[in-house]
C-alpha positions in Angstrom: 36.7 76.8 -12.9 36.9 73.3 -10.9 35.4 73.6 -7.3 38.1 73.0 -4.8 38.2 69.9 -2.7 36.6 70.4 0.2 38.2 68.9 3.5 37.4 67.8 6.6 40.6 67.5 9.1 40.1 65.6 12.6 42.5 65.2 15.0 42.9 66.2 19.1 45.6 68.5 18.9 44.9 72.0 17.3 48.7 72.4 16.2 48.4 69.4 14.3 45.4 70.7 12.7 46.2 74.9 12.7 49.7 73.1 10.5 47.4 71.1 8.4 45.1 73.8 7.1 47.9 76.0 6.9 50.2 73.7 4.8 46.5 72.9 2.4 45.9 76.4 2.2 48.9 76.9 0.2 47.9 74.6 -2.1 45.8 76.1 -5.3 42.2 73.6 -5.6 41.9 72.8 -1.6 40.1 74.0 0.8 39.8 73.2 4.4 36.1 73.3 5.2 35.7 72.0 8.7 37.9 71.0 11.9 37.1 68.3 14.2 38.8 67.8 18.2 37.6 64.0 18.1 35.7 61.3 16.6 32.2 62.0 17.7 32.8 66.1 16.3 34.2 64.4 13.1 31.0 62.5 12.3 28.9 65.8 13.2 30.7 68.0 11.1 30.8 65.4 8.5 27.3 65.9 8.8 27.3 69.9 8.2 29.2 70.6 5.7 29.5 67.1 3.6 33.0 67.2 2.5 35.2 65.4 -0.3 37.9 64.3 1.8 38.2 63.7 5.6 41.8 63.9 7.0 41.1 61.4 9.9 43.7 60.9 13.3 43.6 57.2 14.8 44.4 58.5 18.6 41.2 60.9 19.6 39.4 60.8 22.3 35.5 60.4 23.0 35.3 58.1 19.4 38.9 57.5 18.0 39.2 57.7 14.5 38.4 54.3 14.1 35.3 54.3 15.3 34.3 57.8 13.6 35.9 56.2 10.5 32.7 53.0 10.3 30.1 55.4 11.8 30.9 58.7 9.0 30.7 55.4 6.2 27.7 54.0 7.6 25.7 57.2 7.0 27.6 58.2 4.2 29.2 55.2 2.0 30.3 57.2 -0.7 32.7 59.4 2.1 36.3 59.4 1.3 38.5 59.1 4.5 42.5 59.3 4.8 43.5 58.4 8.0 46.7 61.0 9.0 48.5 59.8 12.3 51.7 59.1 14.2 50.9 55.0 14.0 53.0 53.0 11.4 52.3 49.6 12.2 51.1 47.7 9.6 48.0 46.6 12.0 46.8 49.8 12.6 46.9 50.1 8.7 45.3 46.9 8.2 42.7 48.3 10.8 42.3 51.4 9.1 41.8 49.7 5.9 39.3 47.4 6.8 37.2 50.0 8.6 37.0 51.8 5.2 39.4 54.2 4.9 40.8 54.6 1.4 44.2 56.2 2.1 46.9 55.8 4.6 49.3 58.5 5.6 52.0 59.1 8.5 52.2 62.7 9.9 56.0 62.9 8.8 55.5 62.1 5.6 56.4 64.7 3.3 53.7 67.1 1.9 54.1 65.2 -2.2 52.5 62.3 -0.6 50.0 64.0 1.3 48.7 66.0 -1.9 49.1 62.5 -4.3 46.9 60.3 -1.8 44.7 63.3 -1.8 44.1 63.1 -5.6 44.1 59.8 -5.8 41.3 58.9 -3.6 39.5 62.1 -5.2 39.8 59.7 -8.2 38.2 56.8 -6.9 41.3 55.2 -6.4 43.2 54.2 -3.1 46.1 55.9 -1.2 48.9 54.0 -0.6 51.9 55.5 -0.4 54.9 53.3 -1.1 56.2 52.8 2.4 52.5 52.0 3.5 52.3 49.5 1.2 55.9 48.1 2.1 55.2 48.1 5.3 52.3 45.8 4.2 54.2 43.4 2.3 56.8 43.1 5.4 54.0 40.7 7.1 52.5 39.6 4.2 50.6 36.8 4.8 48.0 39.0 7.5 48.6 36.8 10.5 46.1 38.5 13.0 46.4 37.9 16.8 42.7 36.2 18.3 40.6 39.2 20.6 41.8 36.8 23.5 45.4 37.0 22.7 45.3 40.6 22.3 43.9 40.7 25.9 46.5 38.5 27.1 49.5 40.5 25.2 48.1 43.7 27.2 48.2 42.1 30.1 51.1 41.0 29.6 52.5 44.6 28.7 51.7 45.4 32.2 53.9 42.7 33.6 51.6 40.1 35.0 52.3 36.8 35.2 50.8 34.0 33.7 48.7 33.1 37.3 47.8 36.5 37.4 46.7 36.6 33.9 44.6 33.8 34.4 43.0 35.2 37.3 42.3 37.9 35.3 40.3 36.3 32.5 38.8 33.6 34.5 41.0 30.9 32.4 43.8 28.5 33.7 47.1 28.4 33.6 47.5 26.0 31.5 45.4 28.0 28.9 46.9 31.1 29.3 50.4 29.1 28.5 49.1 28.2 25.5 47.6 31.5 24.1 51.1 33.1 25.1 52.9 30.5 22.8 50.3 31.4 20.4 51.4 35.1 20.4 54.9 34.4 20.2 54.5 32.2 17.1 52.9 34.5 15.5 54.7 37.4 16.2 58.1 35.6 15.5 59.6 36.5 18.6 61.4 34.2 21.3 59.7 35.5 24.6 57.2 37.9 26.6 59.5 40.7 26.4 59.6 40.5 22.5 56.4 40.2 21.6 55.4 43.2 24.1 57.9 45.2 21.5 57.0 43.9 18.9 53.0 43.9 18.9 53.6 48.0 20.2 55.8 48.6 17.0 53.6 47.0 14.7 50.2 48.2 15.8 48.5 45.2 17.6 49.0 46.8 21.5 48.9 50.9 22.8 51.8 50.8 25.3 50.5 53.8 27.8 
């Protein structure tokens, strides 16, 4: 008989993860192993019980998924990590991929995709679910906003003006004006109120 595959799910809210071992536990060859609140009990569990898949959230607290995401791969570079949250913006993907993750899933995806990414990363192979890699492509080339036009595109979330900005990051004016054209070039938008939108929806800001 073929061992099961042994998972690891992480993510903050148990009903997400009570509906996640409940919906794998229906499926014949999976078995879910472990359970993890945030990112920091992720990596310890990982620890314990060494399992073949890890089920990762983005949005924990303590160590987001991110985070728990490098530091699992760091001890163990062999782990195989499918991030599973809310966030469809193809920066948190790019993120996710980057940090080492092999698969990509949305929680409302339905439960075919969830059990092919599964398999495929079980078979070396990465996880990409069509509308993942579509939403890819959408903003294909990566065009990724500077760490200092992120700052400046939160601030800007919260509604502060360019004086205020630069007060804020101990810049000028005169070079915040500039790092705010910046942003709405590269987002393809026409002003602040745009690119606020738009860096939310696609990944690059966390509107609170």
């Amino acid at each position: 008989m073929t061992a099961p595959v042994r998972i690891l799910t992480a993510d903050d809210h148990h009903l997400i993860r009570a509906g996640v071992a409940s919906f794998l536990a229906t499926e014949p060859g999976l078995e879910v192993v472990a359970e993890a609140a945030n990112g920091e009990e992720a990596l310890e569990k990982y620890r314990d019980v060494q399992p073949d898949v890890v089920l990762m959230d983005l949005s924990m607290p303590v160590m987001d998924g991110l985070e728990a995401t490098r530091a699992i791969l760091a001890e163990f570079p062999d782990a195989r990590i499918v991030v599973l949250t809310t966030y469809a913006g193809d920066e948190d993907i790019h993120r996710a991929l980057e940090a080492g993750a092999m698969g990509y899933l949305v929680k409302d995806m339905l439960a075919a995709e969830v059990l092919k990414v599964i398999r495929s990363v079980m078979a070396g192979r990465r996880g990409i679910p069509p509308t993942i890699a579509a939403k890819l492509a959408e903003h294909t080339p990566r065009i990724p906003l500077t760490p200092r036009e992120t700052e400046v595109i939160c601030l800007m979330a919260t509604g502060l003006t360019n004086a205020h900005i630069a007060e804020r990051i101990g810049r000028t004016e005169e070079t915040v004006k500039v790092h705010v054209k910046n942003i709405l070039q590269k987002l393809d938008v026409r002003d602040r109120t745009e690119a606020v939108a738009v860096a939310a929806r696609r990944g690059f800001i966390r509107l609170v």
